[in-house]
VOGU-3710 file (C-alpha; in Angstrom, 3 decimals, decimal comma):
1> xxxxxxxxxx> 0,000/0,000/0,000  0,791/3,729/-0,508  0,311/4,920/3,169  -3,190/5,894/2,768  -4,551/2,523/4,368  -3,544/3,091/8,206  -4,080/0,277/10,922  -7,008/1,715/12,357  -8,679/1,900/9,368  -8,200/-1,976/8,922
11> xxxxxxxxxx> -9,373/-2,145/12,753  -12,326/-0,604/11,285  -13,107/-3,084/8,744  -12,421/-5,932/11,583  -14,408/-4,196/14,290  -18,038/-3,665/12,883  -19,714/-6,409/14,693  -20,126/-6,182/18,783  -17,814/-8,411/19,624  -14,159/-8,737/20,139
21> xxxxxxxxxx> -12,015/-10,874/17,556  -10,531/-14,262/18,931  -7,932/-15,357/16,066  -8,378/-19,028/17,715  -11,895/-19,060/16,217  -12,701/-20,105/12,606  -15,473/-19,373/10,724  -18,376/-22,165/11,438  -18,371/-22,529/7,734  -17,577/-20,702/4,439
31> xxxxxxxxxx> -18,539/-16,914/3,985  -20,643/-15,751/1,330  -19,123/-12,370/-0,470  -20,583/-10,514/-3,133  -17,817/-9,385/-5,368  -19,555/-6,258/-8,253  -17,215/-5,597/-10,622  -14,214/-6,952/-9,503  -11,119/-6,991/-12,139  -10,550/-10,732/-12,895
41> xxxxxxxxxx> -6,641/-10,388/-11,670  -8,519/-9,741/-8,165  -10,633/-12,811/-8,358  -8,286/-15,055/-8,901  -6,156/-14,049/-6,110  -8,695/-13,686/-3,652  -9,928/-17,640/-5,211  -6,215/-18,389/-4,817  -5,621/-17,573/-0,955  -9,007/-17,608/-0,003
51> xxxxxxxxxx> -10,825/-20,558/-1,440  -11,356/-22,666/0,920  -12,753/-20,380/3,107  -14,476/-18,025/1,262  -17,212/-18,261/-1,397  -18,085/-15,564/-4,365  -20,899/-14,504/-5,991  -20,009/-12,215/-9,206  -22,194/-9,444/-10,174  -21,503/-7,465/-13,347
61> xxxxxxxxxx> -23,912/-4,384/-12,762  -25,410/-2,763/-9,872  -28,700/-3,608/-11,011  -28,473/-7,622/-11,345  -26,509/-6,976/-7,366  -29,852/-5,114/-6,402  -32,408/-7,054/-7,813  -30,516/-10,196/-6,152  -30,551/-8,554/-2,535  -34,662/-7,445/-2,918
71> xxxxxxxxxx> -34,850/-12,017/-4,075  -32,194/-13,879/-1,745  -32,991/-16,217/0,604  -29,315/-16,813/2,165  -27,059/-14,792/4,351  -24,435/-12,501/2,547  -21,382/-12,015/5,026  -19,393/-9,717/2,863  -19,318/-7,458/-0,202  -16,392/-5,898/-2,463
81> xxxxxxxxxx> -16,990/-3,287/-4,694  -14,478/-3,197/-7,944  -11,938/-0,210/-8,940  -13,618/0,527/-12,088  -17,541/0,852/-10,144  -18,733/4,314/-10,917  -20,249/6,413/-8,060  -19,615/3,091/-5,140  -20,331/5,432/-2,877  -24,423/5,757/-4,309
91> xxxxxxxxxx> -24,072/1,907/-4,437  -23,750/1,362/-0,521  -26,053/3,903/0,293  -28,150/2,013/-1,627  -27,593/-1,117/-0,424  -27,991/0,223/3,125  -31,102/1,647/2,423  -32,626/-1,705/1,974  -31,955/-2,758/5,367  -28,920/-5,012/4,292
101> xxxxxxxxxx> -26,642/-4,897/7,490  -23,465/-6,400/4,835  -19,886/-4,975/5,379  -18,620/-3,121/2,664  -15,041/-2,968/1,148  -14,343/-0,639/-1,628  -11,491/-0,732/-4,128  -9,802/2,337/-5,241  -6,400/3,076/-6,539  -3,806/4,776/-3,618
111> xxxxxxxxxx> -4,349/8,800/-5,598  -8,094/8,308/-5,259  -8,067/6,730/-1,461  -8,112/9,814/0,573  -11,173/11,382/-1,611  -12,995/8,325/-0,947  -12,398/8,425/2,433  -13,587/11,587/2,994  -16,881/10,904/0,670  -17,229/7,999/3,065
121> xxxxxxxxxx> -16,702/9,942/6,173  -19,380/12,287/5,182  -21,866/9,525/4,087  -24,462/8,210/5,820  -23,085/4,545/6,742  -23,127/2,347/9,971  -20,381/3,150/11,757  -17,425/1,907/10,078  -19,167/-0,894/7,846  -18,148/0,581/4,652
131> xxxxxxxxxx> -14,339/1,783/4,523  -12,415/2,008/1,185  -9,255/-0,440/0,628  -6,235/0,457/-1,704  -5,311/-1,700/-4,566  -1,915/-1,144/-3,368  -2,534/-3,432/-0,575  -4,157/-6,469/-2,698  -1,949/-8,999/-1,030  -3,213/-8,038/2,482
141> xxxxxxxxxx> -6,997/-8,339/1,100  -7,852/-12,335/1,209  -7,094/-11,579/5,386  -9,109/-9,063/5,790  -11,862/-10,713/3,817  -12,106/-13,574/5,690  -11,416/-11,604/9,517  -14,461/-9,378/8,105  -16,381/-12,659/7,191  -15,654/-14,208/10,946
151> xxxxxxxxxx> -16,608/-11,125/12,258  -20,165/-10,892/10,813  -20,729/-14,469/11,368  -19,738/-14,101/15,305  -21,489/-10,942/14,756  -24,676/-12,542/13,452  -24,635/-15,531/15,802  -24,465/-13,315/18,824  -27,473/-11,032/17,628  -29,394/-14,142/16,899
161> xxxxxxxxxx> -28,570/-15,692/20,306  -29,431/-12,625/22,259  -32,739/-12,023/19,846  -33,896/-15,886/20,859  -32,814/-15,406/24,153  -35,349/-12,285/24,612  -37,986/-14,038/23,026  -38,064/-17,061/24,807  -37,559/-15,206/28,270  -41,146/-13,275/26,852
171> xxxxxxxxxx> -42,724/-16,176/26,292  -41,588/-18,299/29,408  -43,984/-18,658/32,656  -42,392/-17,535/35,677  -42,605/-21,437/36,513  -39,941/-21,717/34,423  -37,017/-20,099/35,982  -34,464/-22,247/34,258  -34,814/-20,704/31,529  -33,952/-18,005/32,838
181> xxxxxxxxxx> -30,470/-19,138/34,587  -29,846/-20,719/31,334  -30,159/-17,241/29,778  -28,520/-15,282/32,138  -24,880/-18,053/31,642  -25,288/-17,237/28,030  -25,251/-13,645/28,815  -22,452/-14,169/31,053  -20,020/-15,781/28,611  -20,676/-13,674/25,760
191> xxxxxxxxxx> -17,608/-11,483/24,773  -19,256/-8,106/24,696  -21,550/-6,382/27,538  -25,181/-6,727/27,555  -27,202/-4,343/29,571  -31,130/-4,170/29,859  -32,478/-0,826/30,750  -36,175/0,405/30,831  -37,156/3,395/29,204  -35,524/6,154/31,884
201> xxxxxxxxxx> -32,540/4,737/31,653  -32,313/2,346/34,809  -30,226/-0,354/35,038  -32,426/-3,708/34,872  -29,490/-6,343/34,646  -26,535/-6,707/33,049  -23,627/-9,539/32,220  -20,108/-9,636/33,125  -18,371/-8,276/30,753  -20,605/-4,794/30,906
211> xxxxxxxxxx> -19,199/-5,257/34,766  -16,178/-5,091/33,453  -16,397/-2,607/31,299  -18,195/-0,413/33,631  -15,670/-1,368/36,471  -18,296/-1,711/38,639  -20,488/-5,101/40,453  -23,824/-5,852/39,479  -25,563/-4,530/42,763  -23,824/-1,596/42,121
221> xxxxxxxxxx> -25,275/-1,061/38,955  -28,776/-2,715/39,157  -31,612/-0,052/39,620  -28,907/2,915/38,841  -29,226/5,402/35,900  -27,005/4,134/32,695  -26,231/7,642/32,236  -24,373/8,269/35,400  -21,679/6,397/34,315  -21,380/8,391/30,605
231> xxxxxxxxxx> -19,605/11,897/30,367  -22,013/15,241/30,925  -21,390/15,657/27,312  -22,825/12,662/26,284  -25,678/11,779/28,181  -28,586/13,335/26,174  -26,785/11,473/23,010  -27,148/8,616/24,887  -30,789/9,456/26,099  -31,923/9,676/22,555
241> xxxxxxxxxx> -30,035/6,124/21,524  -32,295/4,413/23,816  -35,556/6,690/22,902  -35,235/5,817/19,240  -34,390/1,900/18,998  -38,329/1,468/20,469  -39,209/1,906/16,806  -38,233/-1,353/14,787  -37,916/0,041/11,573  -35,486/2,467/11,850
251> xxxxxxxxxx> -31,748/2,213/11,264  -29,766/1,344/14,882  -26,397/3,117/14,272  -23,603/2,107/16,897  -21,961/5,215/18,528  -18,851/5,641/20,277  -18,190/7,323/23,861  -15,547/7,996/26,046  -16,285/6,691/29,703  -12,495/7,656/30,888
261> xxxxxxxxxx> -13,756/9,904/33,736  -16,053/7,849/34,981  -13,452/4,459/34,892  -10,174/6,294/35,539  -8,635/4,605/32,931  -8,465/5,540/29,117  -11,643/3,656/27,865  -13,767/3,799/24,831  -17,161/1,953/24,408  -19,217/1,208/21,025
271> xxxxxxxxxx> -22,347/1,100/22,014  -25,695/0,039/20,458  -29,153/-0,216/21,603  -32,292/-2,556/20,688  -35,638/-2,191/22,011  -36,879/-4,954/24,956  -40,656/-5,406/26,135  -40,492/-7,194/29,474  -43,160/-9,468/30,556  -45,798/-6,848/31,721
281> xxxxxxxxxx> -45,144/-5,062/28,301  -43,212/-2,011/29,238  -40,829/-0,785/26,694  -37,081/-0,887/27,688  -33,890/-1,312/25,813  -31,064/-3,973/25,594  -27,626/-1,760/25,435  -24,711/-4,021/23,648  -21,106/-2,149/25,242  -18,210/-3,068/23,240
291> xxxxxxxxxx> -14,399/-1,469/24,268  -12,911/-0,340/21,320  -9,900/1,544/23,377  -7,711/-0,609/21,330  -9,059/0,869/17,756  -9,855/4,650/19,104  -5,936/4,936/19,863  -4,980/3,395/16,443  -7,296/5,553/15,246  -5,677/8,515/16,904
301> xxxxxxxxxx> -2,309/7,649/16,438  -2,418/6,913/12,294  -4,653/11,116/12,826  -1,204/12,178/15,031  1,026/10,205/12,066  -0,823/11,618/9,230  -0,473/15,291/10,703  3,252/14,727/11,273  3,690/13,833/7,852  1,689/16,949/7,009
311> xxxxxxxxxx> 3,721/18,888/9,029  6,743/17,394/7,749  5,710/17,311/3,992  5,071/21,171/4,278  8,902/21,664/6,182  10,348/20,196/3,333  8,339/21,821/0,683  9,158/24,854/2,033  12,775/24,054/2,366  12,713/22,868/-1,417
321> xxxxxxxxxx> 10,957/26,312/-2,291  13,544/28,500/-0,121  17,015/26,876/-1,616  19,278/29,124/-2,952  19,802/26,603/-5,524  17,490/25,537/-8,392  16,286/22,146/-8,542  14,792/20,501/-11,272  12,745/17,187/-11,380  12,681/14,984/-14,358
331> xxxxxxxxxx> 10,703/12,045/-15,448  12,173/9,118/-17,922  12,018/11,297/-20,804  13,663/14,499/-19,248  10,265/16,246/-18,992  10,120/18,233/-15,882  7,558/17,161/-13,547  8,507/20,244/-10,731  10,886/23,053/-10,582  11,480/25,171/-6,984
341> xxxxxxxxxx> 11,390/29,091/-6,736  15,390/29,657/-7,320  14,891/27,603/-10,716  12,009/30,523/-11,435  14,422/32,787/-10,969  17,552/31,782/-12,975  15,788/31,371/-16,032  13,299/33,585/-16,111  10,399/31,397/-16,431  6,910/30,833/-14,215
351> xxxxxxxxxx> 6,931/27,285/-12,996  3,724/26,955/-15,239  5,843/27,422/-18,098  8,506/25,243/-17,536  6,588/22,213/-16,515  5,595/19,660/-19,080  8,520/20,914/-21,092  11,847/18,585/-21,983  15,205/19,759/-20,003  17,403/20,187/-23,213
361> xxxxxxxxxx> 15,284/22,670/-24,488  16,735/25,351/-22,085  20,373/24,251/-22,748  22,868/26,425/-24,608  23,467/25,030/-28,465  27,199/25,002/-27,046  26,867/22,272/-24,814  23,619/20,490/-26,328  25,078/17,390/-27,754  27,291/16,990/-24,907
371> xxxxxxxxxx> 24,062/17,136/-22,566  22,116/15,131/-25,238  24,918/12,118/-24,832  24,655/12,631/-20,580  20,857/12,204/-20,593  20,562/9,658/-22,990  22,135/6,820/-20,871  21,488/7,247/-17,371  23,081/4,498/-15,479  23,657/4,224/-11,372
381> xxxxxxxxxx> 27,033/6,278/-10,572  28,395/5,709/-7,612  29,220/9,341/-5,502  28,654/12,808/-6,826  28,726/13,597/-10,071  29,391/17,511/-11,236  29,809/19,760/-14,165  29,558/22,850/-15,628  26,462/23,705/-18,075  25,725/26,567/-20,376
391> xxxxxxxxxx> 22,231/27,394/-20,502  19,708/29,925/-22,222  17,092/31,816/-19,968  13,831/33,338/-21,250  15,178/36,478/-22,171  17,837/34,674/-24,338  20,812/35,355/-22,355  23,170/32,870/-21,516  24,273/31,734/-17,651  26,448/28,911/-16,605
401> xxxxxxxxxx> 25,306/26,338/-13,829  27,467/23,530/-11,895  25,022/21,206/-12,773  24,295/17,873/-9,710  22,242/14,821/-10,965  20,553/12,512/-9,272  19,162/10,379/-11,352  16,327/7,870/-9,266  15,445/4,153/-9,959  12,537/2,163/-9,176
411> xxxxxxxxxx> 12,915/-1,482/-6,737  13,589/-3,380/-10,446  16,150/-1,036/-11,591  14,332/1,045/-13,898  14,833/4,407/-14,435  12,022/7,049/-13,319  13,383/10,296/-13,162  16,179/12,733/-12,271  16,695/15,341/-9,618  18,942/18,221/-10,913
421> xxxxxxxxxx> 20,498/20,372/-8,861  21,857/23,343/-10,433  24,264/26,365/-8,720  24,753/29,261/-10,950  28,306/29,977/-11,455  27,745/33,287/-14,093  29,767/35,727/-12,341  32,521/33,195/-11,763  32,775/32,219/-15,637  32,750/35,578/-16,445
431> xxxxxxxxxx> 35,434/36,833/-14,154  37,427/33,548/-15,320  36,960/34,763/-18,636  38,230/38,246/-17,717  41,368/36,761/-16,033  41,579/34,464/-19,660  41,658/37,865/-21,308  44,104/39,066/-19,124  46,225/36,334/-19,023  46,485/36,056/-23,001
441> xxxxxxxxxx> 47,649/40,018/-23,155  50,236/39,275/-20,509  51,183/36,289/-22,289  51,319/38,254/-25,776  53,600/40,898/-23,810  55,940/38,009/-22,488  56,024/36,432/-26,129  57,174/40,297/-27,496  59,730/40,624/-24,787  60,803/37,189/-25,618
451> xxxxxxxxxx> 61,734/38,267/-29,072  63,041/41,837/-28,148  65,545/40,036/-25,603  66,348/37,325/-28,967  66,103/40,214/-31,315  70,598/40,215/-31,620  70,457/36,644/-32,731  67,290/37,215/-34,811  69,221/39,497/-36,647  72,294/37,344/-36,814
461> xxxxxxxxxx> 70,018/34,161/-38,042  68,633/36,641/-40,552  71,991/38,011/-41,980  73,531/34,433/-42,707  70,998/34,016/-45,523  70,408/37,706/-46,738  74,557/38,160/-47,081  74,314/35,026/-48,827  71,482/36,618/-51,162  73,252/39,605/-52,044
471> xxxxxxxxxx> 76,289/37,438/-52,486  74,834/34,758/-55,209  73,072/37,525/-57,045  76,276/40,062/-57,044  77,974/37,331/-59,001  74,754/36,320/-61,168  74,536/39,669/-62,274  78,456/40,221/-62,975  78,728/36,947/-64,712  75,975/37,959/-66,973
481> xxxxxxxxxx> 77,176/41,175/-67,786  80,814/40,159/-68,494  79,630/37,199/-70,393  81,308/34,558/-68,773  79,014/32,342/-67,004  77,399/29,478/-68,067  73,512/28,438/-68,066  74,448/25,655/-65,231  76,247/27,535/-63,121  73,680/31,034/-63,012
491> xxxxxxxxxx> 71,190/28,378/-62,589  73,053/26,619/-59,373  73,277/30,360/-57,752  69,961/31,401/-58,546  69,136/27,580/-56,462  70,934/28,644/-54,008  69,438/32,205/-53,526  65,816/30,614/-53,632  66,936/28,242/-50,484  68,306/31,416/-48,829
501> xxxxxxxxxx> 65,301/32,921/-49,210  62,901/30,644/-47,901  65,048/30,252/-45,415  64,800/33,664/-43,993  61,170/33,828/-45,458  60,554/30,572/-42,760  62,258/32,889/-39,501  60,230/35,432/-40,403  56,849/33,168/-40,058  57,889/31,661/-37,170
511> xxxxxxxxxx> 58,429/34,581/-35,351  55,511/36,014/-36,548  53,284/33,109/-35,860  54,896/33,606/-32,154  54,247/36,779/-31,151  50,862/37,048/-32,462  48,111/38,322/-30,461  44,798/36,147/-31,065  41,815/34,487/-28,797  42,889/31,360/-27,478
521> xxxxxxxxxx> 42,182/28,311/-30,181  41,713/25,365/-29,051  42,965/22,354/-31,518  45,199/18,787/-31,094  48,358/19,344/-30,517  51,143/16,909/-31,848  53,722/17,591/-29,004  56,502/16,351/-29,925  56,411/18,231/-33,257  56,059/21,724/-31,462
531> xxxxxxxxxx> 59,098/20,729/-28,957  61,070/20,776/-32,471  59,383/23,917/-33,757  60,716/25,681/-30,147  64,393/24,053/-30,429  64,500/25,656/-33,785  63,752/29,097/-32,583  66,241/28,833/-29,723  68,815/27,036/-32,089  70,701/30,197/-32,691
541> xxxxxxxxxx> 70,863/31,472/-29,012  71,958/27,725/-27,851  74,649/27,976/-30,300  75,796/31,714/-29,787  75,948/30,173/-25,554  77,837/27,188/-26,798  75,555/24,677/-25,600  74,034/21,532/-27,051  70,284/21,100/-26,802  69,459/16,818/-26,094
551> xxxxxxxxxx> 65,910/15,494/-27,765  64,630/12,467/-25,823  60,968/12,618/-27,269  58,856/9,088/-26,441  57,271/7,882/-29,832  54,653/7,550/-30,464  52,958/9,746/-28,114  49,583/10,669/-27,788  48,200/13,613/-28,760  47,048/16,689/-26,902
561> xxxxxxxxxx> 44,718/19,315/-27,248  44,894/23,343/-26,658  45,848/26,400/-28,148  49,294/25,861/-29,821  51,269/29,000/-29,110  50,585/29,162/-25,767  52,520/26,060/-25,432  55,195/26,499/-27,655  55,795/30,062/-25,116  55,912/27,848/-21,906
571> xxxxxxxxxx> 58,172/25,473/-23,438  60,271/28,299/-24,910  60,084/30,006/-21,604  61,488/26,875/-19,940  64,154/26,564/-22,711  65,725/30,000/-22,600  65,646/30,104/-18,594  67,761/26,865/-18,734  70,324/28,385/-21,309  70,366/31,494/-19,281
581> xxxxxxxxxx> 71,038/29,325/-16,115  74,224/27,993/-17,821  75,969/31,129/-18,349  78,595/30,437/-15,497  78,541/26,823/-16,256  81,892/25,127/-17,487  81,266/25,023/-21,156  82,469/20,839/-21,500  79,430/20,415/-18,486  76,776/22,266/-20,093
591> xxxxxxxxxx> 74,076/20,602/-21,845  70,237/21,130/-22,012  67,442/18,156/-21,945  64,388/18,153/-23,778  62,202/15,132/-22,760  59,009/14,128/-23,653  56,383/10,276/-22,300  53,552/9,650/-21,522  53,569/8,275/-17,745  49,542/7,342/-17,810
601> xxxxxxxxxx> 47,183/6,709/-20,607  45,531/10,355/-19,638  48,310/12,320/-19,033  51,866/13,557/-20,947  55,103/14,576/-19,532  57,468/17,364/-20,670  60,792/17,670/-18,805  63,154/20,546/-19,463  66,882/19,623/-17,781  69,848/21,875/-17,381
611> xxxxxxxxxx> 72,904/21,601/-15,690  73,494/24,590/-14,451  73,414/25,891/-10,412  69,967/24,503/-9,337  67,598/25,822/-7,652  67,668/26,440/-3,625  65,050/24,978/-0,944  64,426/28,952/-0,189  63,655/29,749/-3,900  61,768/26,770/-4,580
621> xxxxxxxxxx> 58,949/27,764/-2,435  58,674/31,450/-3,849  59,635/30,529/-8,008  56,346/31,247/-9,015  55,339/34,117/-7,141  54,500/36,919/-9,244  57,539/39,554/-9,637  60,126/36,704/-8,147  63,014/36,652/-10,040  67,023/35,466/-9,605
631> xxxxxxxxxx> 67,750/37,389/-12,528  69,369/41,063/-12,436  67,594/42,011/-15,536  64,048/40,188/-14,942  60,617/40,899/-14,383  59,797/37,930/-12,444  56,422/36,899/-14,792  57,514/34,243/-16,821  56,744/31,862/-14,651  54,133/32,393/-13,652
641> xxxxxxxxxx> 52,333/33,216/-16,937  53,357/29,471/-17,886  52,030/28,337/-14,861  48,687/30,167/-15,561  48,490/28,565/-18,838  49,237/24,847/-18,086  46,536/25,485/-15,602  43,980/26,727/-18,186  45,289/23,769/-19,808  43,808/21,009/-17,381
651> xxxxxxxxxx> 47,796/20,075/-16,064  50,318/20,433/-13,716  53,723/23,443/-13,642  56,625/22,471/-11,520  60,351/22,261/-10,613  63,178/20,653/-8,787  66,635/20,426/-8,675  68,260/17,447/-10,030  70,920/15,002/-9,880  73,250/16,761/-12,529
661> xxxxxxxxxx> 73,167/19,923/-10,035  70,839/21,770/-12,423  67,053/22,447/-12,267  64,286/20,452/-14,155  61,121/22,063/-14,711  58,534/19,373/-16,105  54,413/20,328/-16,570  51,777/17,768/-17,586  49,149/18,166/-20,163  45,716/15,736/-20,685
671> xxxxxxxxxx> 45,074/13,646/-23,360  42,528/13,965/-26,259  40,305/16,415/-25,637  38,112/18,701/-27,727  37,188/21,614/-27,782  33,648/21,597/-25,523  35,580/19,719/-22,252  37,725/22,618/-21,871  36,476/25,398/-19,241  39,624/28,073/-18,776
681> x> 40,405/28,895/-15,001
//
């Protein structure tokens, strides 16, 4: 069941008779129950688990069930009303109105119990013969069948036994006083209290269990007023019981009081009246007292239950409402089924708007497909998954959101729904991309002093092939004009000034490439080739300092991805600050290490290694401070612009000293990659 069928509501469906259940006792033989409209599924499980002791009669409209009731010569014990029954409520007022004292269960589905209830509450039933009973709770439903069926029979039996017993004491001489004894033993074992009172009110016997429910002896009570022992309250409702059931025809309904004060204990009595006519015809009343103590606190306690749950349904909602963050849930499709207040907010929308409509259609077109490929496999993942979303609010701007899942599965595994938790992280893109911005300019202004401080050998590497140039074409043109050269060997110089050419035409586009001053662009990166490209643009400084630079690249290595001059300036950063830390190195000890592997599957490894005079304990704590520097001439921001960048980059900046007595720096990068995983900052 769903909740909605407490334990004193089953109590109810037990406790409609006037007397108290023994589970020893078995019914005296099987129970009749009228089943209208049952679904077939229903029938054969109540046939199933309750066959033996129960036995069905089928009715397939309300009209065959009440034209059967007006003709039927045998005792119905029970009656079940189907899901599908339109308006079951008319039905058992109907059936009640034709003086058919049957219990009633009605089916309903769990969303539809509560109305019912109420309906029912408000309806005018005996007592609690007609309840409603979840289909969530089908398994519990051959039980309470045949408890309800044992019940009417006991019920039935007892009514009978006390009707014959007041009939034959009405029709027995006074010579026949054991009759009487016989009657009053009866009385005496019974399981429910039996008082007879004349019309007033006045006690004119009673059996022991109304002694004991009164707490009080039979001389006590005989000749006393019934009424003394009920609340102020409830006397006149009481009075009025007992002033009614003279007429026969009308409807006895059982009534419950609460004879606490009068017991001093907590005690509840049921408590229904019949008319008596004694022997010299005077009209009196036989008062049937059952405790129901046991049910009333049920009762109360599922009320106190239900109201906590209220309560603590309406905590939470509020919570939910109040969050700073928005939440967001799904059903199997991604439709959202609820959003809170903050999710209002964010995007813009009412919650009327948002609801029925699928999650991806307020995502960014940026990261659609990527949220499209998330959403389309939900599987259990173990801890908490995060990551950042771009999405498009209702007046078509566009926020960012660290975006929580939680996607829910039913008891088979199946998935129902997710729970989204999103945190809007705007500002802190925004600022990231402000400190992007910033970083590129300062890395542009690095890359421009880079080449200033090279600009001597620049202009060395650029001479070689320009003297050359003028050189080979001098001699072209003299050789032409004295007439003395041949076609082969004008043609070998003018080879030779095309190679020179190109080759200062290919310093000039590296350089320029380098110091260019462009958004980031993110692409793959093949990293060994750009550790070549940087070794040629130091080639001439390494040479001027009379040092040789060492390749040790792993092949094949995997490929990275980011924006290629930014890593070609950390590398060349690294590159130049270990041929600058050589400068007071022997010349025979100096050499420079370029090495490249891949130490996981996910991650590469780039190691620059110099030999020159390390790196102190003190310095290695402060090397990438901003404006630290060792040098006499420096600015102290090349490190940590590199630093900056393998950090937008998704890896790792560091250094050591090493065994040679030089430094190493090394940074990592990630492999693969595309262009949507990448968030800088």
């Amino acid at each position: 069941m769903t909740g909605k069928n407490p334990t004193g509501k089953l109590s109810s469906v037990q406790s409609t008779g006037a007397e108290a259940v023994d589970p020893a006792v078995s019914m005296s033989g099987a129970g009749r129950v009228i089943l209208l409209n049952v679904d077939l599924n229903v029938r054969h499980l109540l046939s199933d688990k309750g066959g033996e002791q129960l036995c069905f009669d089928d009715m397939a409209s309300a009209g065959q069930l009440f034209v059967e009731l007006e003709q039927m010569n045998y005792q119905v014990d029970a009656m079940l009303l189907g899901v599908q029954l339109k308006e079951p409520v008319r039905i058992a007022q109907r059936i009640h109105s034709m003086g058919r004292d049957i219990p009633l269960l009605i089916l309903t589905e769990p969303a539809r119990y509560e109305q019912l209830r109420q309906a029912l509450k408000f309806a005018p039933f005996l007592g609690n013969h007609v309840v409603p009973w979840s289909t969530g709770e089908l398994g519990k439903l051959p039980g309470i069948l045949i408890e309800t069926v044992i019940r009417t029979q006991k019920r039935r039996a007892y009514r009978g036994s006390i009707a014959a017993a007041q009939k034959r004491l009405g029709d027995v001489q006074r010579e026949r006083p054991q009759v009487t004894h016989y009657l009053d033993r009866l009385l005496d074992h019974a399981p429910i209290g039996v008082l007879n009172v004349d019309i007033q009110g006045a006690v004119l016997g009673l059996n022991r269990r109304a002694s004991q429910i009164l707490r009080l002896t039979e001389r006590e009570a005989l000749g006393t007023s019934l009424f003394d022992f009920f609340p102020e309250p409830d006397r006149e409702k009481l009075r009025n019981m007992i002033a009614q059931c003279v007429a026969p025809t009308r409807m006895r309904r059982p009534k419950v009081f609460d004879i606490s004060s009068s017991v001093g204990t907590v005690c509840f009595i049921e408590v229904m009246a019949s008319s008596l006519v004694d022997r010299s015809g005077q009209l009196g009343a036989t008062v049937i007292l059952q405790d129901v103590s046991g049910r009333v606190r049920a009762e109360q306690e599922r009320r106190e239950a239900e109201e906590a749950l209220r309560i603590s349904e309406r905590r939470y909602r509020e919570l939910v409402q109040t969050m700073s963050e928005a939440l967001a849930l799904t059903d199997e499709q991604h439709f959202i089924t609820y959003v809170n207040e903050s999710f209002c907010d964010m995007f813009g929308y009412s919650s009327d708007e948002v609801i029925g409509k699928n999650l991806l259609n307020f995502v960014h077109q940026d990261d659609y497909d990527i949220m499209r490929q998330r959403m389309s496999k939900p599987v259990r993942i173990s801890g908490v998954q995060r990551y950042e979303t771009a999405w498009v609010t209702k007046q078509g701007e566009k926020i960012y959101t660290l975006t929580s899942p939680k996607r829910i599965f039913d008891t088979d595994n199946q998935y129902v729904g997710c729970l989204g938790v999103f945190t809007d992280i705007t500002e802190r893109k925004q600022v990231e991309e402000r400190e992007k911005k910033h970083m590129v300019e300062l890395a542009h202004v690095s890359r421009v002093t880079t080449i200033g401080e090279m600009s001597s050998q620049i202009a060395h590497e650029l001479a070689q092939p320009l003297t050359a140039i003028a050189g080979l074409s001098t001699g072209c043109v003299k050789m032409l004009r004295a007439g003395t050269g041949d076609r082969e060997e004008i043609l070998e110089s003018l080879t030779d000034i095309n190679q020179q050419a190109n080759r200062a035409r290919e310093i000039v586009v590296r350089l320029r490439n380098f110091v260019r001053n462009e958004e980031m662009r993110y692409a793959p990166i093949e990293l060994n080739e750009l550790v070549r490209t940087v070794v040629n643009l130091v080639e001439v400084e390494a040479r001027w300092n009379q040092l040789p630079v060492s390749l040790q690249l792993s092949e094949p290595l995997s490929a990275t991805c980011g924006d290629r001059i930014l890593i070609e300036q950390v590398v060349l950063n690294l590159v130049r600050n270990g041929i600058e830390a050589m400068h007071h190195t022997e010349k025979e000890r100096r050499r420079l290490t370029i090495r490249t592997s891949q130490p996981q599957a996910d991650k590469l490894l780039v190691e620059v290694i110099d030999t020159g005079s390390g790196i102190t304990e003190e310095n290695l704590k402060q090397i990438f401070e901003p404006f630290f520097t060792t040098k006499s001439d420096g600015m102290g921001m090349g490190l940590v612009i590199s630093r900056s960048i393998i950090d937008a980059h998704g890896g790792c900046l560091s250094a050591r000293s090493n065994k040679q007595g030089g430094a190493t720096f090394s940074f990592t990068l990630p492999t693969g990659g595309s262009d949507s995983d990448h968030a800088i900052g």
